[in-house]
C-alpha beads as a LAMMPS data file, in Angstrom:
LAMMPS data file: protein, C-alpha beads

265 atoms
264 bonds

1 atom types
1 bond types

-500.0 500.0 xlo xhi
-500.0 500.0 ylo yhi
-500.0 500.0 zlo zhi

Masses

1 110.0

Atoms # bond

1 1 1 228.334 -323.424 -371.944
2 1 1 229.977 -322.482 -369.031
3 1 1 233.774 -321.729 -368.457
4 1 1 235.782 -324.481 -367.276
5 1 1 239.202 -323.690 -365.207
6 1 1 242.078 -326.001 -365.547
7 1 1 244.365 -325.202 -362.903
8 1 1 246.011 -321.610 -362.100
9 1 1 244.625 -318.828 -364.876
10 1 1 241.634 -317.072 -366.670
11 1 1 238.461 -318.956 -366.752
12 1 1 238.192 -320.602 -369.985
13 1 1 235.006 -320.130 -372.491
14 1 1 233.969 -322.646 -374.798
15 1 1 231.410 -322.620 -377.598
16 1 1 230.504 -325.668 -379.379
17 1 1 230.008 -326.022 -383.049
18 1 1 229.867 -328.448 -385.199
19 1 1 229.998 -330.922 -382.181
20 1 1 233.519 -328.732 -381.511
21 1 1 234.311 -326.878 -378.780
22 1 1 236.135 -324.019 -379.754
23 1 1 237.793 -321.233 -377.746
24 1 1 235.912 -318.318 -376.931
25 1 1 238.534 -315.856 -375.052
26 1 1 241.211 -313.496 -375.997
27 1 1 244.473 -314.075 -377.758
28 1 1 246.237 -313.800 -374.502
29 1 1 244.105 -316.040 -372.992
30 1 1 244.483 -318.668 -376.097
31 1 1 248.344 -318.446 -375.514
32 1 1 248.137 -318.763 -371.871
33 1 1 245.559 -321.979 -372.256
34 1 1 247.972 -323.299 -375.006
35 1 1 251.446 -323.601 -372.975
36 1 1 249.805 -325.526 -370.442
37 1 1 250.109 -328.493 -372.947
38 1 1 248.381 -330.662 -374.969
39 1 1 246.816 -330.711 -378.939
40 1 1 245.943 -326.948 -380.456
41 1 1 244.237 -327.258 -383.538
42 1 1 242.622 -324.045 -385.916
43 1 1 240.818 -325.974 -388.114
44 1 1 240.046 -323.863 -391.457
45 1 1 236.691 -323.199 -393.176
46 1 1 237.393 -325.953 -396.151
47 1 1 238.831 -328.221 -393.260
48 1 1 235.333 -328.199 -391.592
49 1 1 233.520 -328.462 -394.413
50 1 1 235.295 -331.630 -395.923
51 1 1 237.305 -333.118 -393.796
52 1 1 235.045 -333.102 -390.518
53 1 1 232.491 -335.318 -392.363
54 1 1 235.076 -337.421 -394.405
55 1 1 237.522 -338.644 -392.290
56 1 1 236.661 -339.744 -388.919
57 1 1 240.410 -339.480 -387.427
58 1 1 240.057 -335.487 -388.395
59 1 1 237.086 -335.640 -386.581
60 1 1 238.625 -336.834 -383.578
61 1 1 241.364 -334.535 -383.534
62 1 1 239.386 -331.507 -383.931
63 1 1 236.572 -332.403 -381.274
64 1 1 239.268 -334.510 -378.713
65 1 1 242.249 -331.390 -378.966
66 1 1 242.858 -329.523 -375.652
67 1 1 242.402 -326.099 -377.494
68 1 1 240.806 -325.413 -380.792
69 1 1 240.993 -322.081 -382.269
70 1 1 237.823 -320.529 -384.101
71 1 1 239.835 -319.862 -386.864
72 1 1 237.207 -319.906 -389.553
73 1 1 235.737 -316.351 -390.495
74 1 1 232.684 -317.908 -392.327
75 1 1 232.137 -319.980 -389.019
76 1 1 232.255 -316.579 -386.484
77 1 1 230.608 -315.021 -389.087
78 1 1 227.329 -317.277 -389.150
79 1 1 227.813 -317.647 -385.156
80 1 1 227.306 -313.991 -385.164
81 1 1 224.755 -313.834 -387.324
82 1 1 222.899 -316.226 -386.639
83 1 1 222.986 -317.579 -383.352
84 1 1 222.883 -315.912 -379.990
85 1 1 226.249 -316.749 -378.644
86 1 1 228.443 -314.813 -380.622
87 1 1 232.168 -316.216 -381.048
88 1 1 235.693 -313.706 -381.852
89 1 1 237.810 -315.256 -384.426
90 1 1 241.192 -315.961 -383.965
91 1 1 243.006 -316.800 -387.205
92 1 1 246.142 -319.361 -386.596
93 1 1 248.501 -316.808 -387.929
94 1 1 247.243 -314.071 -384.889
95 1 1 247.611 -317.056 -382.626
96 1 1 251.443 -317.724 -383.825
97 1 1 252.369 -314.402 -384.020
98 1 1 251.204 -313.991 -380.155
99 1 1 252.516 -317.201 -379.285
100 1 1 256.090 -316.148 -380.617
101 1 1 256.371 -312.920 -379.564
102 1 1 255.072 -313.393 -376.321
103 1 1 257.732 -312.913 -373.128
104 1 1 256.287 -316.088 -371.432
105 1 1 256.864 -318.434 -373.722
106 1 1 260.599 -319.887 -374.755
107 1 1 261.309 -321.504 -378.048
108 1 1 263.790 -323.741 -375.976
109 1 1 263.670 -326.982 -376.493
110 1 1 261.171 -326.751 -379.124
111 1 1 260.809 -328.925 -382.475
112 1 1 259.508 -328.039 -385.868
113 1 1 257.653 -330.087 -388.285
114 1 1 257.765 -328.229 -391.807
115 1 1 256.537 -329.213 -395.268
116 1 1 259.532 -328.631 -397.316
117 1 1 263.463 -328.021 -397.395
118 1 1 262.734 -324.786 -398.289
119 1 1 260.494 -323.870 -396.089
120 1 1 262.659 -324.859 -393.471
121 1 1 265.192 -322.953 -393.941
122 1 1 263.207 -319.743 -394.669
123 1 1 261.303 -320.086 -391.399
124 1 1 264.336 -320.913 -389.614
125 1 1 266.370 -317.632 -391.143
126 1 1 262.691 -315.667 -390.429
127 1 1 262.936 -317.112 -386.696
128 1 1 266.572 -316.481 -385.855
129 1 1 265.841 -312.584 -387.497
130 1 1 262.830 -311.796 -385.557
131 1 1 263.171 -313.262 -382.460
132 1 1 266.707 -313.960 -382.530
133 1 1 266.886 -317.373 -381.991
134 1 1 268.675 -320.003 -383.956
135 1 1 267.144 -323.352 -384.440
136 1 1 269.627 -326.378 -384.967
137 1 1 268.610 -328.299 -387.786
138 1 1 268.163 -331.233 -385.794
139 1 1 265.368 -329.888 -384.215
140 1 1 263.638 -330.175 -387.285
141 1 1 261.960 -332.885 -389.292
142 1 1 260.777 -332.317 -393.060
143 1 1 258.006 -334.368 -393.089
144 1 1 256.876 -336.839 -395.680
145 1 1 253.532 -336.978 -398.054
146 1 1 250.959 -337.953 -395.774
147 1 1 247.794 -339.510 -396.973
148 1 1 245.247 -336.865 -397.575
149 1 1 242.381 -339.091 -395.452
150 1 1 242.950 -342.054 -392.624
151 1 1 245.097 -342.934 -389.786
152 1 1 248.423 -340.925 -390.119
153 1 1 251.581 -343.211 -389.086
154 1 1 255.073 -341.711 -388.473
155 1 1 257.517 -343.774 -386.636
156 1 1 260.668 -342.183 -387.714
157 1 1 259.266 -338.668 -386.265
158 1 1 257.786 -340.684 -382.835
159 1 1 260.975 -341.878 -382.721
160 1 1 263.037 -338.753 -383.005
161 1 1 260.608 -336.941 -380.590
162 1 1 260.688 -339.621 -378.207
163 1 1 264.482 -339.042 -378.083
164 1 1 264.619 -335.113 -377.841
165 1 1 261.525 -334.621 -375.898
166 1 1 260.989 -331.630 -377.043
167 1 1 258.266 -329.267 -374.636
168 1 1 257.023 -327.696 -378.057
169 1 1 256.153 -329.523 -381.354
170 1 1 255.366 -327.394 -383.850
171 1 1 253.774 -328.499 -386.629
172 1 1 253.425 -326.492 -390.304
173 1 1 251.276 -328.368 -392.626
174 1 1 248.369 -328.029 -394.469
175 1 1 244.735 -328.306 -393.058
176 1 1 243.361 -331.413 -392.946
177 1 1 246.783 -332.780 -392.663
178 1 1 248.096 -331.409 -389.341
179 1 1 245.508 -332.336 -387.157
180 1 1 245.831 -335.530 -387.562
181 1 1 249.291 -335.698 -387.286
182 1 1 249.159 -334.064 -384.011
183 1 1 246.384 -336.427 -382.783
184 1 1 248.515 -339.272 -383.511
185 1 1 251.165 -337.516 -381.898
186 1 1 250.140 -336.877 -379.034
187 1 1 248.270 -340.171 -378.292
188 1 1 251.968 -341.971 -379.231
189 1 1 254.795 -339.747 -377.084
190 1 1 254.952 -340.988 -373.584
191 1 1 255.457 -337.597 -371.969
192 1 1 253.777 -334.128 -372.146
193 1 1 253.962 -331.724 -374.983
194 1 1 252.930 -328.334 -376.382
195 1 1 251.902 -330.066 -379.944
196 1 1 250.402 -326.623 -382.199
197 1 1 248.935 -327.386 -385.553
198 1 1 249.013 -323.752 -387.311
199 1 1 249.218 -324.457 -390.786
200 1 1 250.977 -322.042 -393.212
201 1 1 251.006 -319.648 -390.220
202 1 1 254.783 -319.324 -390.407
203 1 1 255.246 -319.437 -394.012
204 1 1 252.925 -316.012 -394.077
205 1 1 255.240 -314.389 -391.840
206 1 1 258.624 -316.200 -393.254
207 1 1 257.472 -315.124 -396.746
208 1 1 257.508 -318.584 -398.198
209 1 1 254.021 -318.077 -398.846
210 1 1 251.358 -315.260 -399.794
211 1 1 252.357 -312.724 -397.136
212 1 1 249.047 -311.491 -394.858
213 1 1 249.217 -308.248 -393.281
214 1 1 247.964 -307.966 -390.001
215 1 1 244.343 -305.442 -391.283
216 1 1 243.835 -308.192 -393.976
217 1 1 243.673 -310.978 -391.230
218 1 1 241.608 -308.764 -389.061
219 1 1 239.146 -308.478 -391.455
220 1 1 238.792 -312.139 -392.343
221 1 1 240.402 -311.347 -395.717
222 1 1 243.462 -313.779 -395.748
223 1 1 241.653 -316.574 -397.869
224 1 1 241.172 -313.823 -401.092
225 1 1 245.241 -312.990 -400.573
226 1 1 246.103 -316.588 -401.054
227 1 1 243.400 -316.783 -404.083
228 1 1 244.824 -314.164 -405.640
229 1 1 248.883 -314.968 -405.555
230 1 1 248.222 -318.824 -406.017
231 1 1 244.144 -319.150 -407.640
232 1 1 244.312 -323.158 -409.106
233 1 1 245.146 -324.531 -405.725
234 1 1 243.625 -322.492 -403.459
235 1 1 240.359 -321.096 -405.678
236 1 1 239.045 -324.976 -405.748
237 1 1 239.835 -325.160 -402.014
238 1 1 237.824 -322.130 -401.111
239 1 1 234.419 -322.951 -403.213
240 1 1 234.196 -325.847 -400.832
241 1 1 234.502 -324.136 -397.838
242 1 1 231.305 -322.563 -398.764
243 1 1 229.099 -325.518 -398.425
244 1 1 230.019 -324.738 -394.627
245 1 1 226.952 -322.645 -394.580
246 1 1 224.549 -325.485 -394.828
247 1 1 225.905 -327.761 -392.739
248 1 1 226.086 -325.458 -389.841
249 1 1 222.455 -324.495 -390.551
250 1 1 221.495 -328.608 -390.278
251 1 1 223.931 -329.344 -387.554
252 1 1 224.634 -326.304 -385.340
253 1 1 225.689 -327.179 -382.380
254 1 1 225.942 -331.203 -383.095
255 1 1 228.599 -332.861 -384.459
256 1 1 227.863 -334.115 -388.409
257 1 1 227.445 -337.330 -389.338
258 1 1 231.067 -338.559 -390.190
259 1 1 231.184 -341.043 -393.546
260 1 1 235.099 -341.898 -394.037
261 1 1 236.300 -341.635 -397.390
262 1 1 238.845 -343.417 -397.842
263 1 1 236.817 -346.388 -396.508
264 1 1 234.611 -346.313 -399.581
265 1 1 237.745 -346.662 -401.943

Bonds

1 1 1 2
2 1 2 3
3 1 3 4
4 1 4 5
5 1 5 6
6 1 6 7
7 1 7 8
8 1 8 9
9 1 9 10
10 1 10 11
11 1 11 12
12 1 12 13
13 1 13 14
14 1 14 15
15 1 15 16
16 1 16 17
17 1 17 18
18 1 18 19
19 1 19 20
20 1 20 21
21 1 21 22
22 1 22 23
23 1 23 24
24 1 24 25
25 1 25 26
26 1 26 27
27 1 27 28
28 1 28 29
29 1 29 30
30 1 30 31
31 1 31 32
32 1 32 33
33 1 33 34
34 1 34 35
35 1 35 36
36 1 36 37
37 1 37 38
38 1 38 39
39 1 39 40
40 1 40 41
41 1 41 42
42 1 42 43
43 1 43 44
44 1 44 45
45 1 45 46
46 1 46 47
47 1 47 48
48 1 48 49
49 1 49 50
50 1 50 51
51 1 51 52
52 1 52 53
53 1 53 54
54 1 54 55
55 1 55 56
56 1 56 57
57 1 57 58
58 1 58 59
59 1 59 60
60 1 60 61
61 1 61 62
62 1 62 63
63 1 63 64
64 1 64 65
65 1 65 66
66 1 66 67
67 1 67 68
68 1 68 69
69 1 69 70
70 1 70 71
71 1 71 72
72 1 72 73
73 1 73 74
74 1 74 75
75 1 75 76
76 1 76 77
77 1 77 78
78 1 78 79
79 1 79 80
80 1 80 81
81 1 81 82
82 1 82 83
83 1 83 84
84 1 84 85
85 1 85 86
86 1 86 87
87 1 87 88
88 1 88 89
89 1 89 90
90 1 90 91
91 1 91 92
92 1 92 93
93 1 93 94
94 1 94 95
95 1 95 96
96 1 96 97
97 1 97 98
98 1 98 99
99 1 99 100
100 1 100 101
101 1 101 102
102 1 102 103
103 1 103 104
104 1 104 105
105 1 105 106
106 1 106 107
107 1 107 108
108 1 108 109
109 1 109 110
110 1 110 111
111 1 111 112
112 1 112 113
113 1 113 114
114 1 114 115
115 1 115 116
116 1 116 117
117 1 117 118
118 1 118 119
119 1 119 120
120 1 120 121
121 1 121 122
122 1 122 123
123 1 123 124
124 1 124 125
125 1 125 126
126 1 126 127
127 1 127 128
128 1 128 129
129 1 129 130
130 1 130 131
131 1 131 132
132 1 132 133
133 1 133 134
134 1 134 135
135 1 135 136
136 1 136 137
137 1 137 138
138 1 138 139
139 1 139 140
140 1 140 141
141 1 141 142
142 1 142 143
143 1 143 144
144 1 144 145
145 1 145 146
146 1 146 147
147 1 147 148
148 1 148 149
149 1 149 150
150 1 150 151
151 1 151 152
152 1 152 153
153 1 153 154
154 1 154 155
155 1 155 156
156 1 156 157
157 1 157 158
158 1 158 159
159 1 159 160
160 1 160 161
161 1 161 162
162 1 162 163
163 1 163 164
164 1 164 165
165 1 165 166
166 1 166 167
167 1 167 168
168 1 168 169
169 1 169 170
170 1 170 171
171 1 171 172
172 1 172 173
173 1 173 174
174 1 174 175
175 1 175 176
176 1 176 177
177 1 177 178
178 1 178 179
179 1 179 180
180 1 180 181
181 1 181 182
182 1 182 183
183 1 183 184
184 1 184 185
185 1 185 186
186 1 186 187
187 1 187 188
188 1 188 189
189 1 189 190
190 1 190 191
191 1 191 192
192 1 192 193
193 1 193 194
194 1 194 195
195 1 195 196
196 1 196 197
197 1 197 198
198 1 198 199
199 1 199 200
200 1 200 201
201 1 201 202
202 1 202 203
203 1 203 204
204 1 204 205
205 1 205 206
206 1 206 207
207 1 207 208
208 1 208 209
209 1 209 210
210 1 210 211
211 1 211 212
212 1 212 213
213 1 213 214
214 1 214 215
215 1 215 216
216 1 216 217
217 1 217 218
218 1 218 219
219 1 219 220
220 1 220 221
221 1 221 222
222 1 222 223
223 1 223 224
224 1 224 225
225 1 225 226
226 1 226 227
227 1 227 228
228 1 228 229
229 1 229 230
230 1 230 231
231 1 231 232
232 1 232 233
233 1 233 234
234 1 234 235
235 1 235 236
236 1 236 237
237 1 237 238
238 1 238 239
239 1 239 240
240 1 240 241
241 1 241 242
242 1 242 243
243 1 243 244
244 1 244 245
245 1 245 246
246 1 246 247
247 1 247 248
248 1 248 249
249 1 249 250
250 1 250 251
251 1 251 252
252 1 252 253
253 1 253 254
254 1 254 255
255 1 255 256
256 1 256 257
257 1 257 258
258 1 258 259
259 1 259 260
260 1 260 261
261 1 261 262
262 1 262 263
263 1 263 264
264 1 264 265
């Protein structure tokens, strides 16, 4: 496929999968591509093993978001293998830790969505230690128990973000989860917005969850860290992601045949 430029910056690569098109570029140039607004999505190995083919509002979010991150290392790793256009990961967690850190971007006016009380306020302590910036707890919004499949519906948080207008939206929830929040999101709020879906991403660095070192990440190891310090809910979630394989052996480059779920109960 060849690069498409959206306005002022680096050409931008795509390679589909999976009827996706992910990101093929560098972290800078994934940072750069996200600020200029829009859904960014990293959807995880288990994500598109499951989810893509179970819920069709998942689907849509992953293969409809501005930027999706090839965040998967069993993905890049049968890309590479087995294909001839090779893909470089980039983990959600690499992506946040660029996107934080970088001098460009300002967490001004920004607005967190996190999964817990606690969570909040460790990522919020993490944020104002690191990077030296407080975040007012208005400017963030514990979110409810969303349904695991379906249309995700939030009119308390639309509401809330339609009153701050915040230029980033955050969000840290689980896989599967996030996406579609953002989707809905961002097809809801009347103005423009930097919506990132990164997952547990800040909870590794916070320490709220399994901490990842960098050489771990690199390496595509981060999925046997969170086996090991929490194995009955993430063991089950990483079998799944196995049966990735075949379905990007039948599929490749198309997008799977999508049979909702919840539609069957």
């Amino acid at each position: 496929m060849n690069p498409s430029v959206r306005g002022d910056g680096p050409a931008v690569g795509k390679r589909r999968i999976l009827g996706i098109d992910f990101f093929s570029g560098s972290l800078s140039d994934a940072v750069f591509e996200a600020n200029r607004g829009g859904l960014c999505v990293a959807p995880s190995g288990p994500g598109l093993a499951d989810d893509l083919i179970k819920c069709s509002f998942y689907s849509r979010a992953v293969t409809e978001a501005e930027l999706v991150l090839p965040d998967s290392g069993l993905m890049c790793l049968w890309a590479n293998f087995f294909t001839r256009k090779p893909i470089k990961r980039i983990s959600g967690l690499a992506f946040l830790r660029a996107y934080l850190f970088d001098q460009d971007v300002s967490l001004h006016d920004a607005f967190w969505v996190m999964p817990d009380q606690e969570q909040s306020e460790a990522n919020r302590k993490w944020i104002k230690k690191e990077l030296g910036q407080f975040i007012e707890e208005d400017a963030c919004y514990v979110a409810p128990t969303y349904a695991k499949t379906g249309a995700i519906e939030d009119l308390e948080l639309l509401a809330q973000l339609r009153e701050i207008r915040p230029k980033t939206i955050f969000i840290q929830l689980g896989g599967g989860v996030q996406e579609r929040l953002g989707f809905y999101l961002r097809e809801n709020l009347s103005f423009s917005s930097v919506i990132l879906c990164t997952g547990a991403a800040l909870a590794f660095l916070s320490g709220t969850q399994a901490r990842i070192p960098n050489w771990v990440d690199r390496f595509y190891m981060g999925w046997m860290v969170r086996c090991l310090v929490n194995p009955k809910v993430f063991v089950p979630r990483y079998l799944k992601a196995f049966t990735l394989i075949g379905l990007l052996a039948k599929n490749g480059s198309a997008l799977p045949e999508v049979v909702d779920s919840f539609s069957q109960n």
